[in-house]
C-alpha positions as CSV (number, residue, x, y, z in Angstrom):
1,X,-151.1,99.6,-208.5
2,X,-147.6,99.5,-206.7
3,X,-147.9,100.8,-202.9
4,X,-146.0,104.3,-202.1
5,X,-143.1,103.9,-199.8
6,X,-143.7,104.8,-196.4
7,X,-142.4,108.4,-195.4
8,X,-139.3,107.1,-193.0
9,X,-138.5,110.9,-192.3
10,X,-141.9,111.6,-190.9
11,X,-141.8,108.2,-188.9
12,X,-138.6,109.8,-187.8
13,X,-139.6,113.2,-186.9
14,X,-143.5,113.1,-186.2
15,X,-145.4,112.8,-184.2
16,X,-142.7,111.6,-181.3
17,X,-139.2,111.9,-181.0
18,X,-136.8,108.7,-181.3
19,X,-136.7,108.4,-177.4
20,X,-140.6,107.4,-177.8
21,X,-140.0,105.1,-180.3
22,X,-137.9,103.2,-178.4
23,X,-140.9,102.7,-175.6
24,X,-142.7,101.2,-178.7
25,X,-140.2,98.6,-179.6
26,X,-139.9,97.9,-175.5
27,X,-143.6,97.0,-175.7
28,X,-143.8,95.0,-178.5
29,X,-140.5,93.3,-176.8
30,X,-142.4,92.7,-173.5
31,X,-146.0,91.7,-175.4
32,X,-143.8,89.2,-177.6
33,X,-142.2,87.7,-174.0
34,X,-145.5,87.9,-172.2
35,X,-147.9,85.9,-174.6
36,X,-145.5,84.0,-175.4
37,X,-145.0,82.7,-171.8
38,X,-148.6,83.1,-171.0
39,X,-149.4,80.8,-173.8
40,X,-146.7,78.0,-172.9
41,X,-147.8,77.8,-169.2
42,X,-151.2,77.4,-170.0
43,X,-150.6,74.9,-172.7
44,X,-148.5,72.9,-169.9
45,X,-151.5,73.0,-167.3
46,X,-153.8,71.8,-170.2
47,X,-151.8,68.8,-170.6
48,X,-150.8,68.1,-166.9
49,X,-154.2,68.3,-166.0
50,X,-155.8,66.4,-169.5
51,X,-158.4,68.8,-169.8
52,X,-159.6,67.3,-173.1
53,X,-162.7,66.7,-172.2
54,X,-163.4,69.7,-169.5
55,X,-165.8,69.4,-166.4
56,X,-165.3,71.7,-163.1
57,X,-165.0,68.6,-160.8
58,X,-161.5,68.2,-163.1
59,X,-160.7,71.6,-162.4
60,X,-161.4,71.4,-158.8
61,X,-159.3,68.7,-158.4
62,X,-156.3,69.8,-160.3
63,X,-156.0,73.5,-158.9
64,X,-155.1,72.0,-154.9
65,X,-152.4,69.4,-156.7
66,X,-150.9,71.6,-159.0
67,X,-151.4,75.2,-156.6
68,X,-148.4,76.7,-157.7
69,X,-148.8,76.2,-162.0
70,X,-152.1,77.3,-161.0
71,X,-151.1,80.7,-159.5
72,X,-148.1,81.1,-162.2
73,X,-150.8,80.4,-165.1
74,X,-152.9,83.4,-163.8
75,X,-150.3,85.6,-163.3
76,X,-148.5,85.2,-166.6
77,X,-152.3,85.7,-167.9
78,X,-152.5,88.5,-166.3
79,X,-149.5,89.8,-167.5
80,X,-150.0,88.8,-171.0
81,X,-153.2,91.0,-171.0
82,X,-151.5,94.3,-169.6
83,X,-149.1,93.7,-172.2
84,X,-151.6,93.8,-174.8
85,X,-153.0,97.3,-173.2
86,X,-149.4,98.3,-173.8
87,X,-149.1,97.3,-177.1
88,X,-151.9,99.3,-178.5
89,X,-150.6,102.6,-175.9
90,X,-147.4,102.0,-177.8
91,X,-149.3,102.1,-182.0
92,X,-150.7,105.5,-180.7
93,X,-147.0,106.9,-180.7
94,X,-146.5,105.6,-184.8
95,X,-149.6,107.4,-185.6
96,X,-149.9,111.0,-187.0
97,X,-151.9,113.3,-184.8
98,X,-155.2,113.1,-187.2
99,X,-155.6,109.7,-185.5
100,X,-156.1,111.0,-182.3
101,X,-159.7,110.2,-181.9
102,X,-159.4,106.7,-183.2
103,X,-156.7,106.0,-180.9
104,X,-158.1,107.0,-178.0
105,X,-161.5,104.9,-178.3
106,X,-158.6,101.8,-178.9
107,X,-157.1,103.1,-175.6
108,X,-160.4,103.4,-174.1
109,X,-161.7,100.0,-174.9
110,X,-157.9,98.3,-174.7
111,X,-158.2,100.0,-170.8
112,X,-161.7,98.4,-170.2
113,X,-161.0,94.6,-171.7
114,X,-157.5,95.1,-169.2
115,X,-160.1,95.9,-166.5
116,X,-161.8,92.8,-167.1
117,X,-159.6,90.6,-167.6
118,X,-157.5,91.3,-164.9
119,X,-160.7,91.4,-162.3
120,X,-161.7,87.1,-164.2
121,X,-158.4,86.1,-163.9
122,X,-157.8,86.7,-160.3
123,X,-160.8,86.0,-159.3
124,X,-159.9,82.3,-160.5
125,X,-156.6,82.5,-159.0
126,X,-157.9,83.7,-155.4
127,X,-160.7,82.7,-155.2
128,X,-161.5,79.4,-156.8
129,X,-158.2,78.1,-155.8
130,X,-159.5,78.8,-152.3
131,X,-162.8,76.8,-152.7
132,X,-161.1,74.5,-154.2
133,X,-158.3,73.7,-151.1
134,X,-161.1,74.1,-149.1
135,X,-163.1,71.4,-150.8
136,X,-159.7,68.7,-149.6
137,X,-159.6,70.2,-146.3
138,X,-162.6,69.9,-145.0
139,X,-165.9,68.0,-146.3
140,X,-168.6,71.0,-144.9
141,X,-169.6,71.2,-148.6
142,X,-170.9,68.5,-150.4
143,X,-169.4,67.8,-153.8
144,X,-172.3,69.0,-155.8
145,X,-172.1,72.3,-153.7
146,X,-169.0,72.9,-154.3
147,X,-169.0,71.8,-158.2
148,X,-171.6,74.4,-157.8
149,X,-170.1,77.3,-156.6
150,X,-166.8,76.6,-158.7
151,X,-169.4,76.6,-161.9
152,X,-170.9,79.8,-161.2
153,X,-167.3,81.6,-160.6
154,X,-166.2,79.9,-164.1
155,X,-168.8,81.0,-165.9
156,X,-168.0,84.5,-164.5
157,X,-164.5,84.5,-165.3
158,X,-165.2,83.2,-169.0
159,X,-167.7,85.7,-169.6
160,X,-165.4,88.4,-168.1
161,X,-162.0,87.2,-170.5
162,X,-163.3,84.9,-173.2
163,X,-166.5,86.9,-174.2
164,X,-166.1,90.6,-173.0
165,X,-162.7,91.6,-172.7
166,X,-161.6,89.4,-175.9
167,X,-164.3,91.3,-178.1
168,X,-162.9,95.0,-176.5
169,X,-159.9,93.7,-177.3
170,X,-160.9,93.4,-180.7
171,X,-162.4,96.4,-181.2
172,X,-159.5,98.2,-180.2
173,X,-157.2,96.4,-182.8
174,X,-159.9,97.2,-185.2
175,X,-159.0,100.5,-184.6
176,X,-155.8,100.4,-184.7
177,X,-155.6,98.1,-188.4
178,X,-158.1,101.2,-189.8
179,X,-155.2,103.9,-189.1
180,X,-152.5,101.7,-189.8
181,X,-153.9,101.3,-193.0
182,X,-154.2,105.2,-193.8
183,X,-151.2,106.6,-192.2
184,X,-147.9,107.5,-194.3
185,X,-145.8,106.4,-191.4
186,X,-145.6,102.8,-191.9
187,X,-146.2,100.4,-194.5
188,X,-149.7,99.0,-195.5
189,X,-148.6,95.4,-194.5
190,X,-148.3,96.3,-191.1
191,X,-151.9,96.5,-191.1
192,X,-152.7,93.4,-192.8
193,X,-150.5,91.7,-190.3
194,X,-152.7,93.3,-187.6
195,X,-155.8,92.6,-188.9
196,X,-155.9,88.5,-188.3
197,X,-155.5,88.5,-184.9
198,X,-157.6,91.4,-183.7
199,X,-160.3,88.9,-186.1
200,X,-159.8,86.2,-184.2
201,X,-160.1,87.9,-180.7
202,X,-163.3,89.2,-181.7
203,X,-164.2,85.4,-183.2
204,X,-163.3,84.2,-179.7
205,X,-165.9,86.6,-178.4
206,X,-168.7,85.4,-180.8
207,X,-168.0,81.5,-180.3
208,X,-167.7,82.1,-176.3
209,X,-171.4,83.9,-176.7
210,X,-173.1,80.7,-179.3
211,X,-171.2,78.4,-176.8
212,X,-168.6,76.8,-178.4
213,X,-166.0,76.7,-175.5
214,X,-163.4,74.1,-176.5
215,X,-163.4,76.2,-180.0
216,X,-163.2,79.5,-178.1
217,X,-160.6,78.2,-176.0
218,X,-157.9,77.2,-179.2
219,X,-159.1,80.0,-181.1
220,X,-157.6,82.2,-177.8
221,X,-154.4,80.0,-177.9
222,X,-154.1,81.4,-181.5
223,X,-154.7,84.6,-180.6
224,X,-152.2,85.0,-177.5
225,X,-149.2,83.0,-179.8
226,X,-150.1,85.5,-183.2
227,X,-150.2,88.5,-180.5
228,X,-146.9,87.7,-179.6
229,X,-145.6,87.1,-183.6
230,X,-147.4,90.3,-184.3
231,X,-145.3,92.3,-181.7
232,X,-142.0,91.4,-182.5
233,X,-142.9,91.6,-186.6
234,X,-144.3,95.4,-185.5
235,X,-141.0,95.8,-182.9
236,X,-138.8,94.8,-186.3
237,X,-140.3,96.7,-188.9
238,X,-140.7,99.9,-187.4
239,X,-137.0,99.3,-186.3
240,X,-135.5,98.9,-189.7
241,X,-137.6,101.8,-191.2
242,X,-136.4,103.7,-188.2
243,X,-132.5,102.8,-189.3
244,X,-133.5,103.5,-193.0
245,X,-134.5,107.1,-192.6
246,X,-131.4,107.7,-189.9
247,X,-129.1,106.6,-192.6
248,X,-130.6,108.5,-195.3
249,X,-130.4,111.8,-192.7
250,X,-126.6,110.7,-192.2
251,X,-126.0,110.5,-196.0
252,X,-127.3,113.9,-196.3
253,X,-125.7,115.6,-193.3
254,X,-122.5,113.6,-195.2
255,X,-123.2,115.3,-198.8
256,X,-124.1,118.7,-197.4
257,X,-121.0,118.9,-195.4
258,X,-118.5,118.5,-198.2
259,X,-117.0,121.1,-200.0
260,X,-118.5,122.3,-203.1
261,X,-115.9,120.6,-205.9
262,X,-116.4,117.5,-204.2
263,X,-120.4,118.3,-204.2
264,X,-120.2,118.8,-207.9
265,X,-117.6,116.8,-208.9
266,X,-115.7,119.4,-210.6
267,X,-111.7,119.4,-210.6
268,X,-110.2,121.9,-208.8
């Protein structure tokens, strides 16, 4: 059965005006930059610091060389992740009012997996890149101590990102693929194109919880680089049907504006 068109006029009209459409292509524009930067700065650190084969002395060794990739990894993380709060505050304003309870449990759980994964990532950018200089500049702690104590704040920050904040994240996608699916407003493939990645951040969740870290860890590298795909596919298709239904308003203003022998075509 062939899919119905997508009512432009209504994505036109209802349930924002044009202004609020243009904070959601800014969002999907920032997301797209965002992940897509977060992604390549942690790919770079992952090579510079040939964690292949992972182990937390590595880490502690690598955050006091490399201090400032460290600090610019986290924060482009932590960007990436507010982003991705902004990108599902920005699908609410696509989305008939009927939605409204759908959307806000996406906002609700996009708001707590931002929470998070803000408080993981910087506590891995403060604080274990302090016990980590500290571990060069003085030798109070023995190595095992401090591989220790660096172990325990990993295993925080990967069950704060990897395991719970991916899986809210998830969730919230979830959400948003079910109303993208039933609203009139946009075409069903929008929804299909959602629905991979929000999949995969919840598989992140699942493989982080069995233990399957270096899995976890490239299934999330996905997920960032299709995030950032997904924006700027969502930023351009909701632009074009936006330009579709202006020019069909134009036409019409156009046809209702002439006189009527030229509306009928009769000879004068």
């Amino acid at each position: 059965m062939a899919e119905a068109a997508p009512d432009v006029h209504a994505l036109a009209k209802a349930p924002s005006p044009a202004r609020r459409h243009r904070f959601v292509q800014t969002c999907c524009l920032v997301t797209t930059i965002a992940h897509t930067a977060a992604t390549l700065i942690c790919v770079f650190a992952f090579r510079e610091g040939n964690f292949v084969e992972f182990s937390p002395q590595r880490l502690l060794q690598f955050v006091p060389q490399h201090l400032y990739i460290w600090r610019l990894s986290c924060l482009l993380v932590m960007a990436s992740s507010f982003s991705t709060l902004l990108f599902i505050l920005a699908m609410r304003d696509i989305l008939e009012e009927k939605f409204r309870s759908t959307v806000g449990v996406a906002v609700c759980l996009a708001l707590l997996a931002c929470v998070l994964d803000l408080e993981g990532v910087s506590r891995m950018m403060v604080l274990f890149a302090d016990i980590s200089m500290q571990g060069q500049l003085n030798c109070t702690y023995l190595g095992a101590d401090l591989v220790q104590i660096g172990w325990t704040i990993i295993n925080q920050s990967i069950t704060q990102t990897f395991m719970l904040s991916a899986f809210l994240y998830g969730m919230a996608g979830l959400c948003i693929v079910r109303c993208l699916s039933l609203t009139r407003f946009v075409p069903r493939f929008l929804a299909f194109a959602h629905l991979p990645v929000w999949l995969c951040m919840v598989a992140v969740s699942v493989i982080t919880f069995l233990g399957y870290l270096p899995a976890a860890l490239s299934l999330m590298f996905a997920g960032n680089l299709g995030l950032s795909f997904l924006a700027a596919f969502t930023g351009v298709s909701i632009d074009s049907l936006l330009r579709a239904s202006h020019a069909d308003e134009s036409r019409a203003v156009e046809i209702a504006t002439l006189p009527p022998t030229a509306n009928t075509g009769e000879s004068p």
